[in-house]
C-alpha positions in Angstrom: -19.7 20.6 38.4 -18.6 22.2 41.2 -21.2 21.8 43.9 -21.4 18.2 43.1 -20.1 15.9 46.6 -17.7 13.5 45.6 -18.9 9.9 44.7 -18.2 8.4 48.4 -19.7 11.1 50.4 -22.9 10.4 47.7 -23.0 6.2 48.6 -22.0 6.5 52.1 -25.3 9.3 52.5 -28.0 6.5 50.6 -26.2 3.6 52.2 -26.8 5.2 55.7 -30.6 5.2 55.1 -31.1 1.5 53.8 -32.1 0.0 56.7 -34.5 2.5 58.3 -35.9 2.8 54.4 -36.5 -1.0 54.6 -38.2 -1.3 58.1 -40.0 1.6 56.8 -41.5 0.1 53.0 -41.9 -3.7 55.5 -43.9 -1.7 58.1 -46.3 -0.2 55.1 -46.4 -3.9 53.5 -47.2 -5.3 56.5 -50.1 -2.7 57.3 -51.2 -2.9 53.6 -51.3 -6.9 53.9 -53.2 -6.7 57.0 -55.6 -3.9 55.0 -56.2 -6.5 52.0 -56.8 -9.3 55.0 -59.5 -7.2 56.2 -61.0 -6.4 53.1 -61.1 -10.0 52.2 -62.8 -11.3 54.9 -65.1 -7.7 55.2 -65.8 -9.4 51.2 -66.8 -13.2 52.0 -68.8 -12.0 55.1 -70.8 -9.8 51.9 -70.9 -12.6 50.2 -72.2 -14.6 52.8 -74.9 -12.2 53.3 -76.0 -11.8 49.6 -76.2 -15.4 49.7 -78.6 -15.6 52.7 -80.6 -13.0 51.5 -80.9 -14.5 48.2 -81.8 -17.8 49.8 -84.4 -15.8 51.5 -85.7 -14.2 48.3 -86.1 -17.2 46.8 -88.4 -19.2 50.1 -90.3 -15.6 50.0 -91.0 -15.7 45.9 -91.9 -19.5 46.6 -94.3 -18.5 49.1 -95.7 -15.6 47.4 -96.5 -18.2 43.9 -98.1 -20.4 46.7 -100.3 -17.3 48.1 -101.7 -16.1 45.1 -102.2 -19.9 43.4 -104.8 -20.4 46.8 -106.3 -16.7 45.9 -106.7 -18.1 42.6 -108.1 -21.0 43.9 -110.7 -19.6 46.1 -111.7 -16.8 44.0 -112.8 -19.4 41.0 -114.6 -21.6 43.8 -116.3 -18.3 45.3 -117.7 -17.4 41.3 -118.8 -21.2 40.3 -121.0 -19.0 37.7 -117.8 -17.8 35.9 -116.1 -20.2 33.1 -113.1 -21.6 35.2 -110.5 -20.5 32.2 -111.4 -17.3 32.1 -110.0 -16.6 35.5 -107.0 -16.3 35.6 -103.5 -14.6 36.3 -99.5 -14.5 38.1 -100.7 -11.9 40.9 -103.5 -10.9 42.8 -103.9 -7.9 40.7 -104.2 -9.9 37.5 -106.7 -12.3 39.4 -108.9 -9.7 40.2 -108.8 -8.1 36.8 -109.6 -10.9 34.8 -112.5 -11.6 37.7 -113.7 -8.5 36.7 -113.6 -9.1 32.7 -114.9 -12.5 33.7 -118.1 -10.8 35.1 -118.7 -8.0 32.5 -118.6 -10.9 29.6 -121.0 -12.9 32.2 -123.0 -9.8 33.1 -123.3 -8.8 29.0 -124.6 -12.7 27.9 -127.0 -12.5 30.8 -128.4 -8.8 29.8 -128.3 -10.3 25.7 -130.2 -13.7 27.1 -132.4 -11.6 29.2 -133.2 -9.2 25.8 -133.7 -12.3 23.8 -136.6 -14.0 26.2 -138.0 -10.5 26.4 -138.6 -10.5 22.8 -139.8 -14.2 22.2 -142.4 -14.2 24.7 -144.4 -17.4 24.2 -148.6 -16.7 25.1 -149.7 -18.1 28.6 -151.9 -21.3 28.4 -152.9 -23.5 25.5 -153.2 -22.4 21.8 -156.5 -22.1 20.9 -159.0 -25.1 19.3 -159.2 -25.2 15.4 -161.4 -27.8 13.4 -159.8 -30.2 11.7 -160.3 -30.1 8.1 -161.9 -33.3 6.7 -161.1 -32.3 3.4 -159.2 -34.9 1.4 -159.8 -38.1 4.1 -160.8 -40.9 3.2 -164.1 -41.7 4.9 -162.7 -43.9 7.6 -160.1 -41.2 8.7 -163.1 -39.1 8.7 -164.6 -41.0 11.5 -162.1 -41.6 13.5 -161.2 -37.6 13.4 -165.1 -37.2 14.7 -164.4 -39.8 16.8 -161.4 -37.8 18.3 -163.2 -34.4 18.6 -166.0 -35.8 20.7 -163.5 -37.3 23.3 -163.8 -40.4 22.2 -161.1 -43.1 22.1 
């Protein structure tokens, strides 16, 4: 222990530096203070902004919902053919898809209906004259079927 300093040489050494020390750790509080000041106003003016822009999301998703509700609108007004139901969808891409299943299923029936008429043609003009077979008539009913051939009554 011999190139220990003696006990009041050791106080009087940190004693010296106290108030320097303490102007020194106030100086760094007071720059750290005005730091978290900075930050916290740097942070509500971000939050601010996040509101705003969220406030603007929401008018631009309204407006969007408004958009494609008139595309849907005017797309089922501009196919009055299609089955109203059928069209359908949240964005102008499902719109137009389901416009385009909406005419394949319309385009299908009218090929099938087309195919149908095609194969029960009905003959052009009136069937052609049979007699009338008297058998089993009473004589009056007989008569009034000659009657009826000749253009009578």
């Amino acid at each position: 222990m011999e190139n220990e300093e003696p006990k009041e040489t050791q106080d009087t050494e940190n004693n010296q530096g106290t108030p320097e020390i303490l102007e020194a750790i106030k100086s760094e509080l007071d720059t750290e203070k005005k730091a978290e000041a900075a930050a916290e106003a740097a942070l509500a003016e971000k939050d601010a902004h996040i509101a705003e822009l969220q406030a603007e999301g929401v008018a631009i998703s309204e407006a969007r919902d408004q958009a494609v509700a008139k595309y849907l609108d005017a797309v089922r007004h501009a196919n009055p053919a299609l089955p109203q139901d059928i069209i359908a969808g949240d964005t102008i891409e499902d719109i137009d898809a389901s416009l385009a299943q909406a005419n394949a299923i319309a385009e299908h029936v009218r090929a099938s209906v087309e195919a149908e008429a095609k194969n029960a043609r009905v003959p052009a003009g009136a069937p052609p004259r049979v007699e009338i077979s008297v058998e089993g008539l009473s004589p009056r009913e007989k008569i009034a079927a000659g009657i009826q051939q000749k253009g009578g009554m």
